[in-house]
MARMAR-483127 format. One line per 3 residues: number of its first residue (from 1); their letters; for each residue y, x, z of C-alpha. Coordinates in nm, 2 decimals. Each point is the difference from the previous one (the first is absolute). Layout:
NUM = A = Y/X/Z  ...
//
This chain:
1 = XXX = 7.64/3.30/5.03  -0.04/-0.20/0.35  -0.32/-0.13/0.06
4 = XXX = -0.12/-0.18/0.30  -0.37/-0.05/0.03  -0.19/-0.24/0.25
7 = XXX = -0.33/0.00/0.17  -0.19/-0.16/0.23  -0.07/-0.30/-0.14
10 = XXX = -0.35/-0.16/-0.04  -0.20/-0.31/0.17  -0.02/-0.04/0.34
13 = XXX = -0.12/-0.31/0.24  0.22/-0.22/0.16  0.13/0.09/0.31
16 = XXX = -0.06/0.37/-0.07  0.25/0.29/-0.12  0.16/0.21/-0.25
19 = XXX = 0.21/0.28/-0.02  0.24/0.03/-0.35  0.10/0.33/-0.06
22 = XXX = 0.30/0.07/-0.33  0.13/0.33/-0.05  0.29/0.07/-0.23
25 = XXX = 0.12/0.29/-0.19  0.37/-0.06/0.12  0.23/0.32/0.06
28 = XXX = 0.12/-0.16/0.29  -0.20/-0.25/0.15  0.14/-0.03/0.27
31 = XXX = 0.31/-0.13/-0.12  -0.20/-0.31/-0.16  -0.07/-0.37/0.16
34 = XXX = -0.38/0.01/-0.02  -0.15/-0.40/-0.06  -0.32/-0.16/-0.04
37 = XXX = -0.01/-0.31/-0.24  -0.31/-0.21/-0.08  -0.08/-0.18/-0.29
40 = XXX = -0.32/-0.29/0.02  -0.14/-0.15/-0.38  0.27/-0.24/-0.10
43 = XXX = 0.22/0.09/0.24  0.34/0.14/0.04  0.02/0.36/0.13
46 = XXX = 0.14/0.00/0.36  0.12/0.22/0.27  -0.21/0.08/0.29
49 = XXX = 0.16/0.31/0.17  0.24/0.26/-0.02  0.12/0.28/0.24
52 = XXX = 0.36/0.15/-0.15  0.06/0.30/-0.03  0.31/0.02/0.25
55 = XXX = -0.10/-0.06/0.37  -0.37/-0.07/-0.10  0.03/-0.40/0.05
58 = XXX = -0.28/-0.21/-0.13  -0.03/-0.33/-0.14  -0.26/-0.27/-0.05
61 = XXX = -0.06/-0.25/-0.15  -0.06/-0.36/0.23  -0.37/0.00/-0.11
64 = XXX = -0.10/0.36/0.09  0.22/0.06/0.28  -0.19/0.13/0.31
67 = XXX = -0.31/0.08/-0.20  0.13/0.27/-0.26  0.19/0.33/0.09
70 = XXX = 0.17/0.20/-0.26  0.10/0.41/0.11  0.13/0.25/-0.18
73 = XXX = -0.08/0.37/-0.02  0.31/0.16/-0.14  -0.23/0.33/0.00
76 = XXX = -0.27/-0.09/-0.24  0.22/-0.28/-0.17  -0.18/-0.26/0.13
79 = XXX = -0.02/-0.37/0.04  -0.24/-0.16/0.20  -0.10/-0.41/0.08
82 = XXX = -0.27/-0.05/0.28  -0.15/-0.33/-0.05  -0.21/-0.14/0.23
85 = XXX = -0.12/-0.36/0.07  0.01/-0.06/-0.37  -0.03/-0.31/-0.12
88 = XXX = -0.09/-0.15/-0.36  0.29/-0.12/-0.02  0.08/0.42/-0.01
91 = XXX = -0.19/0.03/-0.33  0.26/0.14/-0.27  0.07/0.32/-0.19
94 = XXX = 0.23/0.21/0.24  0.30/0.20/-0.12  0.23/0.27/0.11
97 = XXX = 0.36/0.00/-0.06  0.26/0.25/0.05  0.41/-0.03/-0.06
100 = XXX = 0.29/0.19/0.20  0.16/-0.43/0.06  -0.28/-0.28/-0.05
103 = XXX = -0.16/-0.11/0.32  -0.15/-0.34/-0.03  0.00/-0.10/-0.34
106 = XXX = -0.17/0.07/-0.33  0.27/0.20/-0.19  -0.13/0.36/0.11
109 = XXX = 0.02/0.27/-0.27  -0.33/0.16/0.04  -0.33/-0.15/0.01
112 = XXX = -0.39/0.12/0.09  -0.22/-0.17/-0.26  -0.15/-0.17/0.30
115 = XXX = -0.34/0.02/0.18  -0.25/-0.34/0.03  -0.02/-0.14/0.36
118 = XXX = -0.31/-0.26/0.03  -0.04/-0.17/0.31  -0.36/-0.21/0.05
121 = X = -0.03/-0.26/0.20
//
């Protein structure tokens, strides 16, 4: 069974930081496009980041862009998103993603069961 499992999460002040971490029991990890989604109450999950899996290139979403940072350590088959200057606006339940061909959208095969971000203002 594949599992990927987040952490991280919690409640932080605005303006400070966070640091996601989701590891996943893939056989080959490093052959995965690794993404972070985000899902607020009553809202539609959405895409925040993703670095592929070929040529390491990342992605992010308008609204996070310069303020998140998503890496990858292929060694310990790990994903990680740096968030800093959050914003309440940043309050959601994050999620890691993984599939060999999805980048930006929603239709990734596996899923983290998600980790609560709260962001106080």
């Amino acid at each position: 069974q594949v599992q990927l499992v987040e952490s991280g999460g919690g409640l932080v002040q605005a303006g400070g930081s966070l640091r996601l971490a989701c590891t996943a029991s893939l056989r080959t990890f490093s052959t995965y496009n690794m993404g972070w989604f985000r899902q607020a109450p009553g809202k539609e999950r959405e895409f925040v980041a993703v670095n592929k899996w070929s040529g390491g290139s990342q992605y992010y979403a308008d609204s996070v862009k310069g303020r998140f940072t998503i890496s990858r350590d292929n060694t310990k088959k790990t994903v990680y998103l740096q968030m800093n200057s959050l914003k309440p606006e940043d309050t959601a339940v994050y999620y890691c993603a993984a599939d060999r061909i999805a980048t930006l959208t929603t239709e990734y095969h596996y899923w983290g069961q998600g980790t609560q971000v709260t962001v106080s203002s």
